[in-house]
C-alpha positions as CSV (number, residue, x, y, z in Angstrom):
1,X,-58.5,50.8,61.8
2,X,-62.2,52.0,63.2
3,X,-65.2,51.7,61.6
4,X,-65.4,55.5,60.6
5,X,-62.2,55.1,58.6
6,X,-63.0,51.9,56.9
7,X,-66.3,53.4,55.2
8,X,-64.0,56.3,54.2
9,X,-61.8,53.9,52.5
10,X,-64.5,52.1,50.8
11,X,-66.4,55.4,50.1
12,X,-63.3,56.7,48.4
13,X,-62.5,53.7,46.9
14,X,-66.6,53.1,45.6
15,X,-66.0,56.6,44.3
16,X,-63.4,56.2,42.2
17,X,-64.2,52.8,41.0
18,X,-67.5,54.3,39.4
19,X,-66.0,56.0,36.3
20,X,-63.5,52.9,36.4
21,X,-65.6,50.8,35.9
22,X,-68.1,52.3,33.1
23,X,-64.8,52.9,31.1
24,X,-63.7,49.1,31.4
25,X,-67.5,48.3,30.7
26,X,-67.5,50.6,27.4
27,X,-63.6,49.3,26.2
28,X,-64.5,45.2,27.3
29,X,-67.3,45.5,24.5
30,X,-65.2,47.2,21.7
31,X,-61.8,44.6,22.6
32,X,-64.7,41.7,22.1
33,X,-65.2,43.2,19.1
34,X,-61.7,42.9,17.8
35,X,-60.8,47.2,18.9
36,X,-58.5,47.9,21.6
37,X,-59.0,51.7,22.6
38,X,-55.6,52.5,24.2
39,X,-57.1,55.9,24.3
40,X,-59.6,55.6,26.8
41,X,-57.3,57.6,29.0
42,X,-57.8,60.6,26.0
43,X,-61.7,60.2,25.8
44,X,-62.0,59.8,29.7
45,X,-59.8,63.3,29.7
46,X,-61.9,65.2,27.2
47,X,-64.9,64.3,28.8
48,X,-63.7,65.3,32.0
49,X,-62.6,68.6,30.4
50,X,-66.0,69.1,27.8
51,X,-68.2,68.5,30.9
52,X,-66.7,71.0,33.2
53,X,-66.3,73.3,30.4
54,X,-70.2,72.9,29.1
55,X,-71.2,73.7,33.1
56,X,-69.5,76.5,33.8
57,X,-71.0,77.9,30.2
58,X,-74.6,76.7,30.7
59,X,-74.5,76.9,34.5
60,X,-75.8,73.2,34.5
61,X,-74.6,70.2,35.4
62,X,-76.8,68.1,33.2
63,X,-75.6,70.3,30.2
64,X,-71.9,69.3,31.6
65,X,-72.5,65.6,31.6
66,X,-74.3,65.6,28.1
67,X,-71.7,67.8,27.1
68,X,-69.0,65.3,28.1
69,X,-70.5,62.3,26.6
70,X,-71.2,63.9,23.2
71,X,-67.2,65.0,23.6
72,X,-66.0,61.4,24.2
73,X,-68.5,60.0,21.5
74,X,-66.8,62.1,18.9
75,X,-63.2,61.4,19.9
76,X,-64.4,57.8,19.5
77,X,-65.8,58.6,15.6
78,X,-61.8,59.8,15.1
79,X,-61.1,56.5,16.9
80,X,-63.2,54.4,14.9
81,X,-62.0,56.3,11.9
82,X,-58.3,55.4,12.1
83,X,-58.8,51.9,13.2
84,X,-61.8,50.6,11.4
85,X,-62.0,52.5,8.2
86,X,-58.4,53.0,7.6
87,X,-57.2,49.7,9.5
88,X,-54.2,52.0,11.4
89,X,-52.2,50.3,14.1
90,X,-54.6,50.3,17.5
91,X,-51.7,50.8,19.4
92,X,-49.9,53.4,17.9
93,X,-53.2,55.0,17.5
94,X,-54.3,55.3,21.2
95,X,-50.8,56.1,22.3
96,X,-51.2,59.5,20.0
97,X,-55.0,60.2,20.8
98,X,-53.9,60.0,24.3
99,X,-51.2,62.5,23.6
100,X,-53.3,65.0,21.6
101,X,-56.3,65.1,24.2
102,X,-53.9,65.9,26.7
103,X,-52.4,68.5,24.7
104,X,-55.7,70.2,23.7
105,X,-57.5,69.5,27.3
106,X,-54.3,71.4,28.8
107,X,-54.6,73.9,26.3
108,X,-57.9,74.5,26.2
109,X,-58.4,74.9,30.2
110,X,-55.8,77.5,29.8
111,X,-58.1,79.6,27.5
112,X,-61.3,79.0,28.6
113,X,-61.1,77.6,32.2
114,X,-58.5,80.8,32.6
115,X,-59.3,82.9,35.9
116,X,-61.0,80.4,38.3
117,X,-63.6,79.5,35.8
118,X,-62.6,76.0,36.2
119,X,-63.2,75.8,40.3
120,X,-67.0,77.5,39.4
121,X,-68.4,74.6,38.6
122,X,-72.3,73.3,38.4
123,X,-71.8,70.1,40.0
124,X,-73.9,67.2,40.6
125,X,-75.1,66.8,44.4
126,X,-74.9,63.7,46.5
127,X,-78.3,61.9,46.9
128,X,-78.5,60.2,49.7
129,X,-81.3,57.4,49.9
130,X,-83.0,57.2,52.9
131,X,-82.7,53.9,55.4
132,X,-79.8,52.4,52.7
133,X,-77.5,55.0,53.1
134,X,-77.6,54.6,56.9
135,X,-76.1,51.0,56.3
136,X,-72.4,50.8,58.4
137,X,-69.6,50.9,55.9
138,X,-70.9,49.9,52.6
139,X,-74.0,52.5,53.1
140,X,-72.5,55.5,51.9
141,X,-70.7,54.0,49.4
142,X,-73.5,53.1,47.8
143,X,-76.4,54.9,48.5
144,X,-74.8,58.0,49.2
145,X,-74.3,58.8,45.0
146,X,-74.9,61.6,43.0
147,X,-77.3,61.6,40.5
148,X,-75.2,61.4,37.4
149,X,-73.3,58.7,39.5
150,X,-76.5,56.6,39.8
151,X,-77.0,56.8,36.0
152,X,-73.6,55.5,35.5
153,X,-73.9,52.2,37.5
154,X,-77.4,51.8,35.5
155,X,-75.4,52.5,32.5
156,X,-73.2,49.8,33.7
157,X,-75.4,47.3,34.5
158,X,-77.6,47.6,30.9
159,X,-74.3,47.5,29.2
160,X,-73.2,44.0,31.2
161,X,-77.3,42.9,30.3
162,X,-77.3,43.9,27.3
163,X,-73.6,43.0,25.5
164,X,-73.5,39.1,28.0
165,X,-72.6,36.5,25.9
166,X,-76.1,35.3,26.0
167,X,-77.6,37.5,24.2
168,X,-77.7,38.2,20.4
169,X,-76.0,41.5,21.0
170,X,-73.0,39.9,22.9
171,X,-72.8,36.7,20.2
172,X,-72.7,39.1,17.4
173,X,-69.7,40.9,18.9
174,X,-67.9,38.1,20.6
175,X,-68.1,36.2,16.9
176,X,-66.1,39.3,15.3
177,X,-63.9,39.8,17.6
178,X,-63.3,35.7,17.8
179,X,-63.2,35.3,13.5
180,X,-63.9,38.3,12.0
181,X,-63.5,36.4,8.4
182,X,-66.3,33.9,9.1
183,X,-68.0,36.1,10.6
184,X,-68.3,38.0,7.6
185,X,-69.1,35.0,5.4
186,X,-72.4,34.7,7.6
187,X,-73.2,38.1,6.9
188,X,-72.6,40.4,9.8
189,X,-71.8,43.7,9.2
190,X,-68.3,43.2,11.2
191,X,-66.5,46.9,10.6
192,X,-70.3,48.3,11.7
193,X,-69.9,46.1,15.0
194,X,-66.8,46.7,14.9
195,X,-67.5,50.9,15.4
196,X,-70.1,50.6,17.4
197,X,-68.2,49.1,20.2
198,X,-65.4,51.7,19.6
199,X,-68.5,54.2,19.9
200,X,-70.0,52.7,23.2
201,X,-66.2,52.6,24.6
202,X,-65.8,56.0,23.7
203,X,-68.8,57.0,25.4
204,X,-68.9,55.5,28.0
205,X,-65.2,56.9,28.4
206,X,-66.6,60.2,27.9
207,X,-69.7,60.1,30.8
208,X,-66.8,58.5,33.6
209,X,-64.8,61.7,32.5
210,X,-68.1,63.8,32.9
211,X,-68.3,61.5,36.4
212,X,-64.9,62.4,38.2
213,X,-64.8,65.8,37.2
214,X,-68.4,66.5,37.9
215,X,-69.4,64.5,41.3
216,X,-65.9,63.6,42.3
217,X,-63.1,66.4,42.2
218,X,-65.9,69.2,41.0
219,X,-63.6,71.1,38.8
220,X,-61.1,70.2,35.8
221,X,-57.2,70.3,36.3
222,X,-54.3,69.5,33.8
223,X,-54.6,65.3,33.1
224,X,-56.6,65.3,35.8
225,X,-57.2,61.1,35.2
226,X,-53.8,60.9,35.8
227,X,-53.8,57.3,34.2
228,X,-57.7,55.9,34.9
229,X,-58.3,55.1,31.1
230,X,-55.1,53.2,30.9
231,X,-56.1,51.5,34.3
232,X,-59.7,50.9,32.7
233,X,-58.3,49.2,29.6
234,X,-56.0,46.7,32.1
235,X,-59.1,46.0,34.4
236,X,-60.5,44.7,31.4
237,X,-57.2,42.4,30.7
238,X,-56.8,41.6,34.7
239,X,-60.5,40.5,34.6
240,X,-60.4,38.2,31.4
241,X,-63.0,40.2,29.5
242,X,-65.5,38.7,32.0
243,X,-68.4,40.9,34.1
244,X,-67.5,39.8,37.2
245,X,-63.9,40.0,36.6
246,X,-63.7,43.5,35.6
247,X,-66.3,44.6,38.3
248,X,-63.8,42.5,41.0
249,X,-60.7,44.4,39.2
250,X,-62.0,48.0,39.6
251,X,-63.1,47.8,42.7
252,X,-59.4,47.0,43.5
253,X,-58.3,49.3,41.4
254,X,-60.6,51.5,43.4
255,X,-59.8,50.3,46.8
256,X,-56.1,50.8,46.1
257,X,-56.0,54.2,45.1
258,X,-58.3,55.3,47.8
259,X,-55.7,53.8,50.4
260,X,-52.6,55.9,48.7
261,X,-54.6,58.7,51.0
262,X,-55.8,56.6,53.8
263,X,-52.4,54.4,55.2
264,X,-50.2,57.7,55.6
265,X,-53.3,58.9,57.7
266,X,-53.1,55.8,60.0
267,X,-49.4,56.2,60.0
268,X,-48.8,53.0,57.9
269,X,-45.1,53.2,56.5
270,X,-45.8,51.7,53.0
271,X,-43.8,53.5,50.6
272,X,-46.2,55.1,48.0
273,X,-44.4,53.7,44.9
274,X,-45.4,50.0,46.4
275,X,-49.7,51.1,45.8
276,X,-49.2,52.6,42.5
277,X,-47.4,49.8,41.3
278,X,-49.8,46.9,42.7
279,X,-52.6,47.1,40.5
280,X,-50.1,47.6,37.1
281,X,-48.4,44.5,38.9
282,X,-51.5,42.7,38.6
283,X,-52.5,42.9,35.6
284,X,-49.0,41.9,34.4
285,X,-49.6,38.8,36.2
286,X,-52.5,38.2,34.1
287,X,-51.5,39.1,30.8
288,X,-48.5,36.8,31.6
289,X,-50.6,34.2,31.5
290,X,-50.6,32.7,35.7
291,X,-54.1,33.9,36.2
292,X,-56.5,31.1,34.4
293,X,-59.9,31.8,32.4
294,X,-60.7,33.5,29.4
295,X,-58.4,34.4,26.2
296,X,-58.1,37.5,24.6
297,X,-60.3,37.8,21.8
298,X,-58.6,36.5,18.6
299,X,-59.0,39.5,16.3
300,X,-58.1,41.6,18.9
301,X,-55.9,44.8,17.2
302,X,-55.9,42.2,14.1
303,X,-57.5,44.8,11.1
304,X,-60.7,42.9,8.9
305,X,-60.0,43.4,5.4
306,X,-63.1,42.2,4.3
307,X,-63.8,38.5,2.6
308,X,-61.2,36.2,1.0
């Protein structure tokens, strides 16, 4: 493998890390909290869809992006809905969220994406910053962003700041979604943490939507994630709800989908089942319990019902 195909690789695999890893950073604050959005694959999807969709109508790709946050922050106020305020099974919940926004995204970029609307896209261009994005291999990765993909490692990095477990953000959440009964005897507001999280999952979900289809693939195609929520949601597992962790994990992630294009190009004869499978492999390994560090949150799925 040359050097020119080895920054390809981790180009590719940079790029599609990016929206992995603001989803995971979104969904590891609202599963602290006690929420497990299963449908981070949906809210990723209708962003992807509501940003490609707002620029083609606006002609902007700002408009798109806002467009496609604002889209994933109200599929996560139907999320919080069903799971806060009515207490519905998480699970069951995400499953059909996931199943709906696939539905309507198809639908909907058969009605209004119809005629090559969808492949006229404003997109966001690559910025490349001068000196840094010269750098062999990890240069371009890097340096070599768009503009809305720069916001979304800042929005990555305030969120990991902001929500750490030392600061009064991060306690608050970590002690609902750790014992959401005492933590109501102490007088947090735990269903208001509890939908906040679900709303910073949701949009964060929603802008790495607006990020694939908007600097990445530059149009919107049926389920067009093809699976990166539900990837986003294990990072989180496979890195033990820890920054580091889930930054290590989607960079795999990453890594290992870019090479499902690159080792047929070098002639490797891996079978392409084999990468598909390795990072779902993973992360059973560390739900299974071999992989030491952190717990799941204790409240995690478990509904508060107020004091007793």
């Amino acid at each position: 493998m040359n050097i020119t195909m080895l920054t390809e690789i981790i180009s590719s695999g940079v790029a599609f890390a990016i929206p992995l890893l603001l989803a995971a950073s979104g969904e590891s604050i609202s599963e602290r909290a006690g929420v497990l959005n299963l449908s981070m694959e949906g809210m990723m999807l209708t962003g992807a869809f509501a940003s490609v969709l707002g620029s083609v109508s606006t002609g902007s790709a700002v408009a798109g992006a806002l467009t496609g946050l604002l889209a994933g922050l109200l599929f996560g106020v139907g999320q919080a809905l069903l799971s806060v305020r009515f207490r519905a099974d998480q699970i069951v919940v995400g499953i059909a969220a996931n199943a709906l926004a696939l539905g309507l995204t198809t639908f909907g970029a058969r009605v209004l994406l119809a005629d090559g609307r969808g492949q006229n896209v404003a997109a966001f261009a690559d910025v490349r910053i001068p000196v840094l994005s010269e750098l062999p291999v990890v240069g371009p990765a890097l340096f070599g962003q768009t503009l809305l993909g720069y916001l979304c490692i800042g929005a990555i990095v305030v969120l990991a700041v902001a929500y750490s477990g030392r600061t009064m953000a991060g306690l608050r959440v970590d002690a609902v979604g750790e014992d959401a009964t005492s933590a109501g005897w102490t007088g947090l507001a735990v269903n208001r943490t509890r939908v906040l999280g679900v709303l910073i999952a949701s949009g964060a979900g929603g802008l790495a939507g607006a990020q694939l289809a908007l600097s990445e693939v530059r149009s919107f195609s049926e389920n067009m994630t093809a699976g990166m929520g539900y990837l986003a949601v294990v990072a989180v597992i496979a890195g033990r709800w820890r920054v580091t962790g889930i930054l290590w994990a989607a960079l795999f992630f990453g890594v290992a989908r870019a090479m499902q294009f690159a080792l047929p190009a070098l002639g490797v004869d891996i079978p392409y089942a084999v990468l598909v499978m390795l990072p779902y492999l993973i992360a059973l390994i560390a739900i299974s319990g071999f992989v030491g560090g952190r717990r799941a949150p204790s409240c995690l799925t478990v509904p508060y019902v107020g004091r007793v």
